[in-house]
C-alpha positions as CSV (number, residue, x, y, z in Angstrom):
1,X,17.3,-27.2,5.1
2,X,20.5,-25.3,5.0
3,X,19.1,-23.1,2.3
4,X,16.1,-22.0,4.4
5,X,18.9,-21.4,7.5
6,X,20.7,-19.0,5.4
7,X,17.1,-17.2,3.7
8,X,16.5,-16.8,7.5
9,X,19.8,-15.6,8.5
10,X,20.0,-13.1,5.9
11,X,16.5,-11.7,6.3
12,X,17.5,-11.0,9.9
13,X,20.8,-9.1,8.9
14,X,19.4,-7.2,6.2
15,X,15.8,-7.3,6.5
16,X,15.8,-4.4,4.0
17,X,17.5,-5.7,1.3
18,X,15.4,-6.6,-1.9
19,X,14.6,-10.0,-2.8
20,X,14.1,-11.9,-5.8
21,X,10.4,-11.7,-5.1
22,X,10.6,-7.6,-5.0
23,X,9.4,-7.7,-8.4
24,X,9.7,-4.4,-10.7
25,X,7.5,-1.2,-9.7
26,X,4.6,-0.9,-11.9
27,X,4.6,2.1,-14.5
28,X,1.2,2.3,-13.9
29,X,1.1,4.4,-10.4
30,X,-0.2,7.9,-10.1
31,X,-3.3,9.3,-11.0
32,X,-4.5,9.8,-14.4
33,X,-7.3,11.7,-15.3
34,X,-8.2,11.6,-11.7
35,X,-8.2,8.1,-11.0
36,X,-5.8,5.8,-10.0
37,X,-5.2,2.7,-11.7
38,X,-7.3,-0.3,-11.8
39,X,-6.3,-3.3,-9.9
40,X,-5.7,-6.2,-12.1
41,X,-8.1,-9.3,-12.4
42,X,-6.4,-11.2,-9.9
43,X,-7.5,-11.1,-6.5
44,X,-4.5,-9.7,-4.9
45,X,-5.8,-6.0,-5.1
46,X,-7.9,-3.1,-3.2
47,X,-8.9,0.1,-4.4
48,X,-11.4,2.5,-3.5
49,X,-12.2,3.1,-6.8
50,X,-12.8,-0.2,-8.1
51,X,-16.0,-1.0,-9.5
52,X,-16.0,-4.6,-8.8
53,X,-17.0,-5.9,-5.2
54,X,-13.7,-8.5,-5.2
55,X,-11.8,-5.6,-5.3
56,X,-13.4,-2.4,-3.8
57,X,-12.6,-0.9,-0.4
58,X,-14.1,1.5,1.1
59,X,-11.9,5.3,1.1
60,X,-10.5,6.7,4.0
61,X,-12.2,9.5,5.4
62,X,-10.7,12.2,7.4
63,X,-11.8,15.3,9.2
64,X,-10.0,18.6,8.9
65,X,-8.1,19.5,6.0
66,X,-6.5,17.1,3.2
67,X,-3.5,18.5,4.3
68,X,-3.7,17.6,7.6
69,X,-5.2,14.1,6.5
70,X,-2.1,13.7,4.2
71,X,0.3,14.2,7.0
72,X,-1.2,12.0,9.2
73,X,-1.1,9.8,7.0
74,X,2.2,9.8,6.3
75,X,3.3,9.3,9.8
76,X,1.0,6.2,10.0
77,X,3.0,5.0,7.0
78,X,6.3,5.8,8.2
79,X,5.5,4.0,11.5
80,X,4.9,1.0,9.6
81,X,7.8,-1.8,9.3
82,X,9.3,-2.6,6.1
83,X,8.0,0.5,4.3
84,X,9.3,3.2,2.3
85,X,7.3,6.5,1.3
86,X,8.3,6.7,-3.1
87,X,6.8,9.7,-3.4
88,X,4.4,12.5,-1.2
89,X,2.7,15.5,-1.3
90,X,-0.1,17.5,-0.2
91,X,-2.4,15.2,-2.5
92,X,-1.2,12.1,-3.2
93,X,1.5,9.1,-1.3
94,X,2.8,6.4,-3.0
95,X,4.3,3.6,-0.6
96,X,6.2,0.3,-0.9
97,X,5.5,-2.3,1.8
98,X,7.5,-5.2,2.0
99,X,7.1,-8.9,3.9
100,X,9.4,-9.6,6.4
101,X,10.7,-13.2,5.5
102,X,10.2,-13.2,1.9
103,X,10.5,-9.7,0.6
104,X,7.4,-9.6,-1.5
105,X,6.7,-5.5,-2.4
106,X,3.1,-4.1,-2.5
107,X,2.4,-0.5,-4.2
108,X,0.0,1.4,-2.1
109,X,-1.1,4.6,-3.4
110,X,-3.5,7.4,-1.6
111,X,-4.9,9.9,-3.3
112,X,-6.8,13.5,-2.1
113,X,-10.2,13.3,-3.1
114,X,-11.7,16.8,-2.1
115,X,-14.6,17.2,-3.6
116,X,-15.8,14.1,-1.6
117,X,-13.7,14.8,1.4
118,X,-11.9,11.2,1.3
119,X,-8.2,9.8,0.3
120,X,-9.2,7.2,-2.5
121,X,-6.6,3.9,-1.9
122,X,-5.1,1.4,-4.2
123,X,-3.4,-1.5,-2.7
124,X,-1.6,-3.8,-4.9
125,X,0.8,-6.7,-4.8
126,X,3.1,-6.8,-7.6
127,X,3.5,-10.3,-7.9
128,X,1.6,-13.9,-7.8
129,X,-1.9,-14.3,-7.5
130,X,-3.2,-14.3,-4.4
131,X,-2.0,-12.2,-1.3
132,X,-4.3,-14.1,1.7
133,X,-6.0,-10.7,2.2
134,X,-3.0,-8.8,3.4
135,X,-3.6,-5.9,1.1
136,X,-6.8,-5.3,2.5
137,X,-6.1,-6.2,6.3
138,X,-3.7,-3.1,5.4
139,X,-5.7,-0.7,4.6
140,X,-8.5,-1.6,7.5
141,X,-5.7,-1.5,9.5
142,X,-4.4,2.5,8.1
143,X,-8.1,3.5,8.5
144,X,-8.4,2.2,11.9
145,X,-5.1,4.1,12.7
146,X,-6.3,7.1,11.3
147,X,-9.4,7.0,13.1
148,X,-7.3,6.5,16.7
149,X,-5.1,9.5,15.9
């Protein structure tokens, strides 16, 4: 019981602070030859571009320019808790999400897909097996966002 009291306390002081269930970011991330990459076999990934029904999500769409998509975006993401923007540009984010009590890490990526006017998604937790569906309440959750704004 003590053990859990401290986890607690400490979560609550430094809620940013990496845990031993951060895992190691993928070297995997980006997109290569126009894709990004494809979620693993377990079920604890989303992507747009995934061929498999387990694992596909539908895109975002936007109106506008990517641009303009891109930078909404970003302030969706940045209004998020427990989230850090890696790396963004006019085409592509790549964001860490983190759980509040435990610390796990999920890579979320968002590419630019002009040519059919959407930002392809990949949302993947970087450990266990399964992740109860958080990855995609996620990314329903961004599109609902983006949508509002």
């Amino acid at each position: 019981m003590g053990v859990i009291i401290v986890w607690i306390a400490v979560r609550l002081v430094f809620p940013e602070a990496p845990t031993i269930f951060a895992g190691t970011q993928p070297d995997n991330l980006g997109i290569s030859q126009e894709k990004l990459a494809l979620c693993p076999s377990s079920p604890n990934c989303v992507s747009s571009q995934s061929v498999d029904a387990e694992h596909y999500i539908k895109p975002l769409a936007y109106q506008g320019s990517a641009k303009s998509a891109i930078a909404s975006l970003q302030d969706i993401i940045n209004g998020q808790e427990r989230t850090k923007i890696i790396t963004a540009n006019d085409q592509y984010i790549y964001a860490q999400f983190s759980s509040r009590w435990m610390g796990f890490v999920d890579d979320v990526e968002f590419a630019v897909n002009e040519a059919k006017g959407v930002i392809d998604v990949r949302s993947a937790s970087r450990l266990g097996e399964s992740d109860l569906g958080v990855n995609r309440q996620r990314i329903e959750q961004i599109r609902q966002l983006m949508i509002d704004n």
